[in-house]
N, CA, C and O atoms as CSV, one atom per row, in Angstrom:
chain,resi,resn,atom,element,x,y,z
A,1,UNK,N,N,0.168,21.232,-3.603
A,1,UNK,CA,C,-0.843,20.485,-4.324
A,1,UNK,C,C,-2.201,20.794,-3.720
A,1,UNK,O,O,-2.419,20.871,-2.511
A,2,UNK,N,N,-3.261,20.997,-4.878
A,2,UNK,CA,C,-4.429,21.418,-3.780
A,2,UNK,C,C,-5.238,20.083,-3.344
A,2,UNK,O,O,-4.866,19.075,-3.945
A,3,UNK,N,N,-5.683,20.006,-2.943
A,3,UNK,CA,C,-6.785,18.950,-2.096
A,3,UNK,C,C,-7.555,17.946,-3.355
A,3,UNK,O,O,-8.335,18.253,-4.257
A,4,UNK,N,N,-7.047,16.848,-3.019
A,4,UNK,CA,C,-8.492,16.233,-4.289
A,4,UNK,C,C,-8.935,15.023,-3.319
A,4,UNK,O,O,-8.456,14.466,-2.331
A,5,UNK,N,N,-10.008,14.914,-4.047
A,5,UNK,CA,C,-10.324,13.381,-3.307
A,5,UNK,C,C,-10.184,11.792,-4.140
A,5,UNK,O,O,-10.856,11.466,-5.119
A,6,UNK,N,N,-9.240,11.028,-3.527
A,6,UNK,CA,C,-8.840,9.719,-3.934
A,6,UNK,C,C,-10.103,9.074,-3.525
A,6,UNK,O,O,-10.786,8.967,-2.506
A,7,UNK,N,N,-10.132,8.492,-5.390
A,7,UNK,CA,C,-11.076,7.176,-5.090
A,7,UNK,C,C,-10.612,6.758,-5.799
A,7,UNK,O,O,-9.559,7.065,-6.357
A,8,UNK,N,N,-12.027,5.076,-6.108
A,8,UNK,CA,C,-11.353,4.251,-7.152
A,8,UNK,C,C,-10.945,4.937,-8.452
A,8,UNK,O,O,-9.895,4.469,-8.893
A,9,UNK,N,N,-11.490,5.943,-9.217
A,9,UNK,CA,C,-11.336,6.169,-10.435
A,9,UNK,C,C,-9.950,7.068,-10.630
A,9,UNK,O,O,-9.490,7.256,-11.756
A,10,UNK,N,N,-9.436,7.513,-9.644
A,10,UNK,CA,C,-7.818,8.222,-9.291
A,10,UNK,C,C,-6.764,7.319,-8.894
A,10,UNK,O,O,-5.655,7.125,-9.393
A,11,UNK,N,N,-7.189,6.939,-8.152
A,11,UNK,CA,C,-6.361,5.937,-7.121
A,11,UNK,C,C,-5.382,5.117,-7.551
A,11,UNK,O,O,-4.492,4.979,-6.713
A,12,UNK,N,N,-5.233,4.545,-8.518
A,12,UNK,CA,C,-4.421,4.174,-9.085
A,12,UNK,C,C,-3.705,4.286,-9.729
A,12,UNK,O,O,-2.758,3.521,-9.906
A,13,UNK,N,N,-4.050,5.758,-10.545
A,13,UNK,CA,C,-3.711,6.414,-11.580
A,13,UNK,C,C,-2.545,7.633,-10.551
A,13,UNK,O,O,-1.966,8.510,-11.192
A,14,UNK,N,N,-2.368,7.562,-9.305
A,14,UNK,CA,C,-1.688,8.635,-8.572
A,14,UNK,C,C,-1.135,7.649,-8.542
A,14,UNK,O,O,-0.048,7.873,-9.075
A,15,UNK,N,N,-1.180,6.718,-8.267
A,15,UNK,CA,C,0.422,5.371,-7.615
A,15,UNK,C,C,0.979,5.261,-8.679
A,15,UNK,O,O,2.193,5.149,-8.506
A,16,UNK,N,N,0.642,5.232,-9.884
A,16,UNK,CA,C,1.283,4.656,-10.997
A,16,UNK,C,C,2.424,6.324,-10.954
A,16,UNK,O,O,3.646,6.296,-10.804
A,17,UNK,N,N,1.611,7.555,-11.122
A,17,UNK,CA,C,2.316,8.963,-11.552
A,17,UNK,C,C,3.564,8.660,-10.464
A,17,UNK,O,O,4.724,8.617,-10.876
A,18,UNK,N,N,3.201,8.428,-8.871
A,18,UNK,CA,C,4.287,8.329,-8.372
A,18,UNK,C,C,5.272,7.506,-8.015
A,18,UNK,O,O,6.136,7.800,-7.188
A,19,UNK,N,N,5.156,5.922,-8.909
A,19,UNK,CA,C,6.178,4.801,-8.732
A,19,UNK,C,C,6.037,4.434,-10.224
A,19,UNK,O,O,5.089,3.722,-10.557
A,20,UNK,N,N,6.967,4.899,-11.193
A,20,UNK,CA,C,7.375,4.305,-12.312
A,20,UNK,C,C,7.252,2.921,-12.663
A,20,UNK,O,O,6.546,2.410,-13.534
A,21,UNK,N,N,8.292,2.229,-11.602
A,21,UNK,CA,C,8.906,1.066,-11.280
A,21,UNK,C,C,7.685,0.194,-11.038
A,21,UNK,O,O,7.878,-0.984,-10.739
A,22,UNK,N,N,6.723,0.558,-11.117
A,22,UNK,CA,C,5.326,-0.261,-10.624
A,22,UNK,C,C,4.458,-0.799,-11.872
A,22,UNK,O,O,3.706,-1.774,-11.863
A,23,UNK,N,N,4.871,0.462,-13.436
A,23,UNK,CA,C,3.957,0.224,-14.300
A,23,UNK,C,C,4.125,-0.988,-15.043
A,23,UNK,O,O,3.153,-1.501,-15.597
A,24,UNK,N,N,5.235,-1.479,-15.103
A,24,UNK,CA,C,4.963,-3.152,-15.816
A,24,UNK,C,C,4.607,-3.670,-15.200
A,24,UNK,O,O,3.674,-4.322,-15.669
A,25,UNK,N,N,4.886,-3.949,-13.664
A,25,UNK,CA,C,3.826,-5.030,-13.197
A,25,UNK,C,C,2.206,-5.018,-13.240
A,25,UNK,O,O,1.314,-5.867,-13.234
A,26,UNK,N,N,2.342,-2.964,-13.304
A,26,UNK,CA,C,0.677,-2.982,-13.243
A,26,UNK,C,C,0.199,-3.642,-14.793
A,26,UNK,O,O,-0.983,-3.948,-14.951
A,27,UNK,N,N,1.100,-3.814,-15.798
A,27,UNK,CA,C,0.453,-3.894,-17.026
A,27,UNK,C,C,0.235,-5.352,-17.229
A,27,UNK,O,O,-0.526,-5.774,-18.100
A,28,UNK,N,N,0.821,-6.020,-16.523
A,28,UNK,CA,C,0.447,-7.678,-16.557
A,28,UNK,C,C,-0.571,-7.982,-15.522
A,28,UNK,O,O,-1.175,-9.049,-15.627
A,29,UNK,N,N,-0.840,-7.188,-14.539
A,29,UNK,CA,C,-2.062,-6.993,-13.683
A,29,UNK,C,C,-3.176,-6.689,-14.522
A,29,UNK,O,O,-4.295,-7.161,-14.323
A,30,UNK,N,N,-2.885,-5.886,-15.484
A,30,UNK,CA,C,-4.122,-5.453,-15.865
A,30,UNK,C,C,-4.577,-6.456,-17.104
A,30,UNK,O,O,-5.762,-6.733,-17.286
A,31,UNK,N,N,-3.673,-6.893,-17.810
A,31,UNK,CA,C,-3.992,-7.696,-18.957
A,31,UNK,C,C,-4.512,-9.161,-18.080
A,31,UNK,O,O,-5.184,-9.867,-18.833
A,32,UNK,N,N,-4.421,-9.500,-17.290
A,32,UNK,CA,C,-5.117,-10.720,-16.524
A,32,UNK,C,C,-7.020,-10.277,-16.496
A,32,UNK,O,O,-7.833,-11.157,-16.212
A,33,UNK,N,N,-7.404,-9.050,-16.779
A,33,UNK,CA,C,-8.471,-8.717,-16.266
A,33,UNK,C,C,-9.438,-8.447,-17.782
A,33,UNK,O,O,-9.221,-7.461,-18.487
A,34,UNK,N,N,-10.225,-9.211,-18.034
A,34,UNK,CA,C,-11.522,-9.166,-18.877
A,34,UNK,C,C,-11.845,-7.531,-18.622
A,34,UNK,O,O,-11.921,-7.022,-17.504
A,35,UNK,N,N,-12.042,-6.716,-20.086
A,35,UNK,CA,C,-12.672,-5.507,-19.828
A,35,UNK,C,C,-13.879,-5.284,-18.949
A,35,UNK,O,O,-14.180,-4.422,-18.123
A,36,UNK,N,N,-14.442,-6.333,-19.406
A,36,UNK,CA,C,-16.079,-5.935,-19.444
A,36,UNK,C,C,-15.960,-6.619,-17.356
A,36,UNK,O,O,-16.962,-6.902,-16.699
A,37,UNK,N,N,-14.922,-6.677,-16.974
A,37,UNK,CA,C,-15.902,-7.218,-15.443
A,37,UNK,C,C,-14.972,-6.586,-14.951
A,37,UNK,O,O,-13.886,-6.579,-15.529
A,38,UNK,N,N,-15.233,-5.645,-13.324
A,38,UNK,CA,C,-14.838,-4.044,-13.253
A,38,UNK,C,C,-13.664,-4.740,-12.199
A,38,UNK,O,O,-13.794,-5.946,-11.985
A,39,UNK,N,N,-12.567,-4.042,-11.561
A,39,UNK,CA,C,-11.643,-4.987,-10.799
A,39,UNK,C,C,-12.003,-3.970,-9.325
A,39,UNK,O,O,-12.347,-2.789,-9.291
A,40,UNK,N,N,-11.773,-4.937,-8.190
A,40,UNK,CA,C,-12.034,-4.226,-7.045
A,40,UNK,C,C,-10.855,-3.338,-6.629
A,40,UNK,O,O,-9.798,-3.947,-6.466
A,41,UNK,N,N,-10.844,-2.503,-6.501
A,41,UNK,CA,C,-9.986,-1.860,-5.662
A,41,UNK,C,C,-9.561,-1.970,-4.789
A,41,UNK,O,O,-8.964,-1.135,-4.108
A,42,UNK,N,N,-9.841,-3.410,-4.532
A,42,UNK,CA,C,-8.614,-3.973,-2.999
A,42,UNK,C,C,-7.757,-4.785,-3.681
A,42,UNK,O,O,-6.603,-4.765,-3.252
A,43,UNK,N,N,-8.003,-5.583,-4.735
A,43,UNK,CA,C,-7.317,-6.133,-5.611
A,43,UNK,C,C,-6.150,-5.258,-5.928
A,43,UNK,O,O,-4.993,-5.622,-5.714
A,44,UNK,N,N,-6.460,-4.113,-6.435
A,44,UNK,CA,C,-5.850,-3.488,-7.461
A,44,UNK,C,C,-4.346,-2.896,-6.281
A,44,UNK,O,O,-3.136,-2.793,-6.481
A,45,UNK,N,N,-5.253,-2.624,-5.048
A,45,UNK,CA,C,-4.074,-1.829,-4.039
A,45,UNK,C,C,-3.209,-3.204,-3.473
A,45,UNK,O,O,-2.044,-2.944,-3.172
A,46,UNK,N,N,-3.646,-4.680,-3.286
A,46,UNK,CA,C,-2.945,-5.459,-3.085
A,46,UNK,C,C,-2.039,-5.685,-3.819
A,46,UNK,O,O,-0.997,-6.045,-3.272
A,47,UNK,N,N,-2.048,-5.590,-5.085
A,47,UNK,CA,C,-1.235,-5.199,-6.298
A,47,UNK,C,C,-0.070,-4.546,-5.944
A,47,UNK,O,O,1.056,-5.041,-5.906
A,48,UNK,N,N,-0.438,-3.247,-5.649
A,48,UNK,CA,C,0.506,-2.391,-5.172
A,48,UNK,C,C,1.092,-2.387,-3.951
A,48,UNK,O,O,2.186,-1.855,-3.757
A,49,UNK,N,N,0.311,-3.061,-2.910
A,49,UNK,CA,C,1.231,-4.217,-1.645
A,49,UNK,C,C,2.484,-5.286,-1.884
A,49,UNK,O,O,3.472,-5.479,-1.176
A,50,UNK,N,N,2.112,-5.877,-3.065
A,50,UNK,CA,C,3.000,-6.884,-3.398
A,50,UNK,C,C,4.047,-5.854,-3.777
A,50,UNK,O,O,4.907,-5.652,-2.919
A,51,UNK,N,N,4.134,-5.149,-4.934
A,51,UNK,CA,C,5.322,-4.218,-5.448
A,51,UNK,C,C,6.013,-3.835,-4.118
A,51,UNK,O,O,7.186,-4.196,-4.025
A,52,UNK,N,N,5.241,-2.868,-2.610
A,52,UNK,CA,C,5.778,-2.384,-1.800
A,52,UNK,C,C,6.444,-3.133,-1.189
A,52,UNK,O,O,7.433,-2.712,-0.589
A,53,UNK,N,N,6.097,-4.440,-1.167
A,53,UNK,CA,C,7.115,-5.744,-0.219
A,53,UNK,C,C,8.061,-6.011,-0.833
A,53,UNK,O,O,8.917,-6.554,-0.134
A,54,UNK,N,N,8.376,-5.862,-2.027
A,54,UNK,CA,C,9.277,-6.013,-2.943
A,54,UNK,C,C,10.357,-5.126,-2.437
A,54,UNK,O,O,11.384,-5.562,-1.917
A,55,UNK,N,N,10.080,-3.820,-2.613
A,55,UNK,CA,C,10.712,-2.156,-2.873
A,55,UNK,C,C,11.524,-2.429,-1.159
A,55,UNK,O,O,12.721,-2.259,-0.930
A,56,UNK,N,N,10.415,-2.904,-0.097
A,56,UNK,CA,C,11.067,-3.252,1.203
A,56,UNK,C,C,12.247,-3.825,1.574
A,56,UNK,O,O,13.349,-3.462,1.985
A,57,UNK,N,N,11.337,-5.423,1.139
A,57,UNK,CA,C,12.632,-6.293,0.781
A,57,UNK,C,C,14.115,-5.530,0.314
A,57,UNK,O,O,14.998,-5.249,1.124
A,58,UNK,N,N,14.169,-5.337,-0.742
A,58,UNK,CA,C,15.404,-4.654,-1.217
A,58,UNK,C,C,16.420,-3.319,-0.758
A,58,UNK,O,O,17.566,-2.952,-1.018
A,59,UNK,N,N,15.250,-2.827,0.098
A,59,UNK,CA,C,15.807,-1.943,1.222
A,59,UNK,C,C,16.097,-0.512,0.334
A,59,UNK,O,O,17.055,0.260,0.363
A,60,UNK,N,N,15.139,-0.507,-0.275
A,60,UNK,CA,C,15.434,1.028,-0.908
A,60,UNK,C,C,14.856,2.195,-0.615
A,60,UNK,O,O,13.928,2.729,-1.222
A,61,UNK,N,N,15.643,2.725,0.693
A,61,UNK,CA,C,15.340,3.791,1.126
A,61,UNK,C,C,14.479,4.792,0.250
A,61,UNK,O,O,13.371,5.054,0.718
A,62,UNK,N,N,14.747,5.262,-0.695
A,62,UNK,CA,C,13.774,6.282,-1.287
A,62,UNK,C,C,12.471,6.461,-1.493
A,62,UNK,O,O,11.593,7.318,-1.390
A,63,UNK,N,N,12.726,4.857,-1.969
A,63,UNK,CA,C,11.146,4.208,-2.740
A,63,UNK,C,C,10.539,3.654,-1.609
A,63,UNK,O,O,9.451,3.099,-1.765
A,64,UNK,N,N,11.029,3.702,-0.537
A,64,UNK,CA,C,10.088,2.869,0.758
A,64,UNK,C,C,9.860,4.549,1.335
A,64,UNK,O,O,8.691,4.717,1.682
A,65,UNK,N,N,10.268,5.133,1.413
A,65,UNK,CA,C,9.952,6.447,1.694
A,65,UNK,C,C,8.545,7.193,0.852
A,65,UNK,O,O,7.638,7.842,1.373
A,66,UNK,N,N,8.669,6.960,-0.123
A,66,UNK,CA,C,7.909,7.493,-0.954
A,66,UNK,C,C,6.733,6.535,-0.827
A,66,UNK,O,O,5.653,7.043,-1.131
A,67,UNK,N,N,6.705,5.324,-0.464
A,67,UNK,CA,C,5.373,4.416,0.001
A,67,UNK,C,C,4.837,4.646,1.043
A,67,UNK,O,O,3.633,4.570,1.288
A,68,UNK,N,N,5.977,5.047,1.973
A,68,UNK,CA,C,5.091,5.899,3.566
A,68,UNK,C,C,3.961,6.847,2.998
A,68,UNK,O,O,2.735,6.778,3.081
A,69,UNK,N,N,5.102,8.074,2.181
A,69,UNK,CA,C,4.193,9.465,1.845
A,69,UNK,C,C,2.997,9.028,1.131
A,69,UNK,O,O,1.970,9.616,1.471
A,70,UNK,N,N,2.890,8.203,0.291
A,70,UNK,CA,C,1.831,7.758,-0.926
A,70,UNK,C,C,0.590,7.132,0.575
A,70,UNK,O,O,-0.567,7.519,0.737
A,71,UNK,N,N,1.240,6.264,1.314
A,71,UNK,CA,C,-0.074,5.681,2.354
A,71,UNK,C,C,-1.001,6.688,2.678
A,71,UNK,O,O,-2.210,6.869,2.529
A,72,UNK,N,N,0.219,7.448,3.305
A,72,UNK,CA,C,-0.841,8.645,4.230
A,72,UNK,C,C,-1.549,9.631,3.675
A,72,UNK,O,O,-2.361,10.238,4.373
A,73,UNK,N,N,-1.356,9.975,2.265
A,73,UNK,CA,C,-1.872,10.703,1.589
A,73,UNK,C,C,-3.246,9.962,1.213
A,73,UNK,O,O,-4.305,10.538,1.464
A,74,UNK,N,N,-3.244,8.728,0.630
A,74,UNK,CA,C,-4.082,7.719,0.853
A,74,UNK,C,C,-4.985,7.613,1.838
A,74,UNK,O,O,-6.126,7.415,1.423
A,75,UNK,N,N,-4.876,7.670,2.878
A,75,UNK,CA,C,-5.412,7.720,4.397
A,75,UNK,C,C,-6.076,9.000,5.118
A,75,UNK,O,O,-6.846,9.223,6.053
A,76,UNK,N,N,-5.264,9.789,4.051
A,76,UNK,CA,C,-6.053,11.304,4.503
A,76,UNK,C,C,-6.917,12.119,3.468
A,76,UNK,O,O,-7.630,13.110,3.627
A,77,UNK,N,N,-6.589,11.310,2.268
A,77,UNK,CA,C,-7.555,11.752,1.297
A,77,UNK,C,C,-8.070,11.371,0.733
A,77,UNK,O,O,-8.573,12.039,-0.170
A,78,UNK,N,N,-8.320,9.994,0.862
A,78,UNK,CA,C,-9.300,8.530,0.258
A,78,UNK,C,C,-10.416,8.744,0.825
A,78,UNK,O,O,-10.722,8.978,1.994
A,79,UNK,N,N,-11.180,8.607,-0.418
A,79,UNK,CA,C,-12.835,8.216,0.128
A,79,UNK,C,C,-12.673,7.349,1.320
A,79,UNK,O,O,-11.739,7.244,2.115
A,80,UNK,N,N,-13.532,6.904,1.260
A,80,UNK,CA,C,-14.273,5.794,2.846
A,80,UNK,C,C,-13.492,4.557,1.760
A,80,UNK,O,O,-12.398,4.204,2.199
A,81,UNK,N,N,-13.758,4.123,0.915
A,81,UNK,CA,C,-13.415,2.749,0.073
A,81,UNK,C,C,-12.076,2.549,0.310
A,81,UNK,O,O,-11.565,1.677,1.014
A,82,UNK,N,N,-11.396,3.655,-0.502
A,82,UNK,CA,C,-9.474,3.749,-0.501
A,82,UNK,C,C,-9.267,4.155,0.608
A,82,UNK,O,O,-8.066,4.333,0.810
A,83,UNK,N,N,-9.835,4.362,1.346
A,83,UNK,CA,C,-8.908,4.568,2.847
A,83,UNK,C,C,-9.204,3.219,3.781
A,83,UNK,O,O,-8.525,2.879,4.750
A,84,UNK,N,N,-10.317,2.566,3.288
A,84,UNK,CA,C,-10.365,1.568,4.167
A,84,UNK,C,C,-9.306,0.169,3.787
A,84,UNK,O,O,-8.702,-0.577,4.558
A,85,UNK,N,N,-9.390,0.182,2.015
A,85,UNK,CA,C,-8.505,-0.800,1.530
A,85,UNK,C,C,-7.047,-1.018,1.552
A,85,UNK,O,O,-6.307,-1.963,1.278
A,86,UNK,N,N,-6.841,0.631,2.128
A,86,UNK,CA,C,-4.928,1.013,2.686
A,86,UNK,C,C,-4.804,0.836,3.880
A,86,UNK,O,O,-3.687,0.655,4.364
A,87,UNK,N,N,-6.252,0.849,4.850
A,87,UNK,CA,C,-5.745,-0.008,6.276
A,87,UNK,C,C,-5.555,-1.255,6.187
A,87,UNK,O,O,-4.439,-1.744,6.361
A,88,UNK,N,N,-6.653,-1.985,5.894
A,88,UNK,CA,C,-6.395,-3.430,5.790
A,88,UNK,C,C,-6.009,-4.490,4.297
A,88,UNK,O,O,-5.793,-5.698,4.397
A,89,UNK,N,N,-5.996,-4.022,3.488
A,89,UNK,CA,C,-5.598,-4.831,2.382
A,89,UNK,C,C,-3.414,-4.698,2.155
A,89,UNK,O,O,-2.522,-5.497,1.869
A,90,UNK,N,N,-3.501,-3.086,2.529
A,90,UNK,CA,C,-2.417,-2.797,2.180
A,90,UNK,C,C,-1.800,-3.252,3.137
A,90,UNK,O,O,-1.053,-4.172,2.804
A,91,UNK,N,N,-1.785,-2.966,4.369
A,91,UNK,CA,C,-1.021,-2.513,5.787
A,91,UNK,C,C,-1.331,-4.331,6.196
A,91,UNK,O,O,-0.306,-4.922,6.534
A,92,UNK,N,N,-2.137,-4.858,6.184
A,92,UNK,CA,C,-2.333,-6.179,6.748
A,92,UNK,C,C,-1.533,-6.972,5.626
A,92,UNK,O,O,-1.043,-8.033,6.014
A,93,UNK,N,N,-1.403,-6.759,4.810
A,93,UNK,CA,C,-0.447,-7.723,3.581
A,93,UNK,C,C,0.744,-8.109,3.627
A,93,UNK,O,O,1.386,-9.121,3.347
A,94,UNK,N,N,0.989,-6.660,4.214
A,94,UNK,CA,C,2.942,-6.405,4.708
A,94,UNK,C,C,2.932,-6.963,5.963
A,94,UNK,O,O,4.006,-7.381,6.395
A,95,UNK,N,N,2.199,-7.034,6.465
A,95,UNK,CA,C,2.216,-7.308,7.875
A,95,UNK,C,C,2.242,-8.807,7.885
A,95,UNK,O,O,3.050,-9.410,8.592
A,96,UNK,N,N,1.229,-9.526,6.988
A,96,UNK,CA,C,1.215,-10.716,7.051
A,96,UNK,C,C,2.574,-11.280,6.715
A,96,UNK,O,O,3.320,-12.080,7.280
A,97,UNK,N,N,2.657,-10.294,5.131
A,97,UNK,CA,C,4.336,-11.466,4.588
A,97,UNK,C,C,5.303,-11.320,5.441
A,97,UNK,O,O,6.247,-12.109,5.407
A,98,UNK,N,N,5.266,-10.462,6.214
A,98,UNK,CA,C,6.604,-10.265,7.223
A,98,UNK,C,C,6.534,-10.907,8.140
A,98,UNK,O,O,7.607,-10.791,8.731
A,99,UNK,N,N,5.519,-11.933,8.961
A,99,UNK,CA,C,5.141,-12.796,9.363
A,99,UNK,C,C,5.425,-13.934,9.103
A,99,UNK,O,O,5.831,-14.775,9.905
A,100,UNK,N,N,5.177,-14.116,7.567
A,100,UNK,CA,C,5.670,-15.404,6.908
A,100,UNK,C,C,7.159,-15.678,6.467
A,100,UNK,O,O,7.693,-16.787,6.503
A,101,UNK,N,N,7.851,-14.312,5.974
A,101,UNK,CA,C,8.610,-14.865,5.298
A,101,UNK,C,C,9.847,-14.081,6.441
A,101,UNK,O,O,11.008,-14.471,6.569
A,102,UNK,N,N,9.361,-13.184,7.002
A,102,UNK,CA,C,10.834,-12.954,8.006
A,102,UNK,C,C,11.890,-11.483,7.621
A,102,UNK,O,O,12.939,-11.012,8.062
A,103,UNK,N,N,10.746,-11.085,6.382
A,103,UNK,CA,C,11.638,-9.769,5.902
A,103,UNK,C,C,11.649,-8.765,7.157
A,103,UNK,O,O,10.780,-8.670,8.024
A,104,UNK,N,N,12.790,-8.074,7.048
A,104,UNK,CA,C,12.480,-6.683,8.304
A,104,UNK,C,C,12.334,-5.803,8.014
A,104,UNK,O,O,13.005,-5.212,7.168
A,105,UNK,N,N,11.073,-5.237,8.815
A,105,UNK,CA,C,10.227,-4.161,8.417
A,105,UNK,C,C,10.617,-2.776,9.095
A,105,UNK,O,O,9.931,-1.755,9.143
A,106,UNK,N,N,11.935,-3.006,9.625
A,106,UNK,CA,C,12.399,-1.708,10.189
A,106,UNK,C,C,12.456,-0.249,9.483
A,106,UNK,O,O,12.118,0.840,9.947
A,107,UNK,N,N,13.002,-0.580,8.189
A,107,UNK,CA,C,13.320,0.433,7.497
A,107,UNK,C,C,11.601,0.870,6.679
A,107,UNK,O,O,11.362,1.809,5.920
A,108,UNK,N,N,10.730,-0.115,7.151
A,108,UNK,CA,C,9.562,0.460,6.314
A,108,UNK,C,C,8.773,1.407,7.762
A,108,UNK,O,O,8.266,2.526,7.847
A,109,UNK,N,N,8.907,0.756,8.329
A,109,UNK,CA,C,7.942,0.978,9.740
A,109,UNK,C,C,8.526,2.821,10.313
A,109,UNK,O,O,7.820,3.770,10.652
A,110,UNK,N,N,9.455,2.758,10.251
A,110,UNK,CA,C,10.779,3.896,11.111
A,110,UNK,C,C,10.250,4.886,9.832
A,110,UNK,O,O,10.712,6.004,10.060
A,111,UNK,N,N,9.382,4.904,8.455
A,111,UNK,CA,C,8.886,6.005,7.817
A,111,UNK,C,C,7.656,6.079,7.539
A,111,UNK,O,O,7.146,6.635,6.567
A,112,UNK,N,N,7.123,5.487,8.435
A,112,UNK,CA,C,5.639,5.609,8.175
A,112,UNK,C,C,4.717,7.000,8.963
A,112,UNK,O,O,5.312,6.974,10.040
A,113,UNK,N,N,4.059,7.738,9.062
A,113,UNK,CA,C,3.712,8.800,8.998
A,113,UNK,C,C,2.628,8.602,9.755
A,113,UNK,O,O,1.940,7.585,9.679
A,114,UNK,N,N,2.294,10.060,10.938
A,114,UNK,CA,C,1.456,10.117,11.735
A,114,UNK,C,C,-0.264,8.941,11.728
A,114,UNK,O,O,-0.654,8.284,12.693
A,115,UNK,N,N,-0.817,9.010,10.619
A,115,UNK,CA,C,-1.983,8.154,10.635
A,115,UNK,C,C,-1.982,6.885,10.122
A,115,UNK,O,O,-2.924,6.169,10.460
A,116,UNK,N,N,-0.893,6.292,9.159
A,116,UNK,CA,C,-0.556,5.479,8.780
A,116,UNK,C,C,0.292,4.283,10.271
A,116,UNK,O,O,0.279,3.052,10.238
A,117,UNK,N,N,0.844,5.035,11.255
A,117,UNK,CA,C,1.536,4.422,12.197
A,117,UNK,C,C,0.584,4.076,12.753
A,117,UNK,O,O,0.326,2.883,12.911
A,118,UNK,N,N,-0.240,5.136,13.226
A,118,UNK,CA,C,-1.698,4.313,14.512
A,118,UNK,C,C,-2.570,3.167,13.621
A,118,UNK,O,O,-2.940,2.138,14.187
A,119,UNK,N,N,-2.841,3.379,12.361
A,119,UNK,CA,C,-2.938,1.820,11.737
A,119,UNK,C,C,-2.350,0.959,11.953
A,119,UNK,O,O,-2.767,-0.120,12.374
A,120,UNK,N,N,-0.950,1.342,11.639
A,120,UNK,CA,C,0.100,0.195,11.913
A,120,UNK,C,C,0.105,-0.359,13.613
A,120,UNK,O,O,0.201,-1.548,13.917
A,121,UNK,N,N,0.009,0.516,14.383
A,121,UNK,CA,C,-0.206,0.011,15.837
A,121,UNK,C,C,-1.299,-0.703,16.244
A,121,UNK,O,O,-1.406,-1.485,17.189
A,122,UNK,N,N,-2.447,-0.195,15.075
A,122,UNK,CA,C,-4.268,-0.327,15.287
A,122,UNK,C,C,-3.781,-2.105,15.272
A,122,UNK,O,O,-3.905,-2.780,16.293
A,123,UNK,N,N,-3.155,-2.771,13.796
A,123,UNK,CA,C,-3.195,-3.474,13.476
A,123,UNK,C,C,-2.386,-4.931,14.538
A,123,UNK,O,O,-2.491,-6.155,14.475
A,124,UNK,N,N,-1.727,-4.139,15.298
A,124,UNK,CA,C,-0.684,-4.955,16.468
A,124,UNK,C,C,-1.644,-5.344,17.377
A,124,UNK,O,O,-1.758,-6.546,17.621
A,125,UNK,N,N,-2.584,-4.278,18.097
A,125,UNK,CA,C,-3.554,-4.474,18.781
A,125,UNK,C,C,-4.423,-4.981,19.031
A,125,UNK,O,O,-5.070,-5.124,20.068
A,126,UNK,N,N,-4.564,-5.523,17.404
A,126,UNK,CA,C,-6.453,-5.937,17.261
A,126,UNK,C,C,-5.993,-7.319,16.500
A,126,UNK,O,O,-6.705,-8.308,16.672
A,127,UNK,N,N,-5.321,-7.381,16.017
A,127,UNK,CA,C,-4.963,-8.522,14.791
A,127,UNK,C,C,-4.206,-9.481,15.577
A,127,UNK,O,O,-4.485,-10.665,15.765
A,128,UNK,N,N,-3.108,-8.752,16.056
A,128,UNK,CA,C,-2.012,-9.598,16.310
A,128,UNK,C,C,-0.755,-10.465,15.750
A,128,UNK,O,O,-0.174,-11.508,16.046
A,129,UNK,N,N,-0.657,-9.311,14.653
A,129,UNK,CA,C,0.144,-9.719,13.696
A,129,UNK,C,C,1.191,-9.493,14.119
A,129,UNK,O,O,1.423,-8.355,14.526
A,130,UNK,N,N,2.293,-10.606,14.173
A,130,UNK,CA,C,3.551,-10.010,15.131
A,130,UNK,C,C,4.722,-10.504,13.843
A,130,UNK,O,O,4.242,-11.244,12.985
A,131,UNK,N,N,6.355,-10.086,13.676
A,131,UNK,CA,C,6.705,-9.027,14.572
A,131,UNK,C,C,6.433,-7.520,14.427
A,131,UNK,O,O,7.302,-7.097,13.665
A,132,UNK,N,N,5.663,-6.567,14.790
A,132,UNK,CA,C,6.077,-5.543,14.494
A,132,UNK,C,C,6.932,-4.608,15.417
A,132,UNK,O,O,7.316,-4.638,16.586
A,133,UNK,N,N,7.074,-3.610,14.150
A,133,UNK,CA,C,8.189,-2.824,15.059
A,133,UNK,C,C,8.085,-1.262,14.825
A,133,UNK,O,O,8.842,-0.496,15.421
């Protein structure tokens, strides 16, 4: 694949190409939203946080695999905006519900990918969001 740069006007439109399983929820996401007033793109990736806690939860190796690859690609080829909203909107979301509700994040954490992990560690460090693993 050659090089592009993720922003808001892609960014969503690559998550959707690469998680099927995502587009009805995105379509009741999107029908909540008045045309005319523009949606933030932390919104839109929290969106796609909730789906990933889901895909976790259920322990489906493939599709939690394929959320590692989708982060870091995210992280390495997001503008300044989408790369900042996949450290903390995305990565702090999971982090939080796993906090709250007790899901285990083993099988998400054990595929997460060179720059996406030092987030994930960034976030142990500085936040203190525990448990991680």
């Amino acid at each position: 694949m050659d090089y592009i740069q993720i922003d808001r006007t892609n960014c969503m439109e690559i998550i959707l190409l690469n998680f099927p399983a995502f587009q009805d929820r995105w379509d009741v996401y999107i029908a909540d939203w008045h045309p005319s007033i523009p949606r933030p793109i932390a919104l839109d990736i929290s969106e796609f946080a909730d789906f990933a806690i889901d895909t976790i939860c259920l322990q489906n190796e493939p599709e939690i695999a394929n959320i590692a690859a989708t982060i870091e690609i995210m992280l390495q080829r997001g503008d300044s905006i989408v790369e900042y909203a996949f450290r903390t909107m995305f990565l702090e979301q999971i982090a939080a519900r796993s906090q709250r509700t007790g899901f285990d994040l083993d099988g998400f954490t054990s595929q997460l990918q060179p720059l996406s992990w030092y987030y994930w560690q960034d976030l142990d460090r500085h936040v203190s969001i525990h448990p991680f693993s």
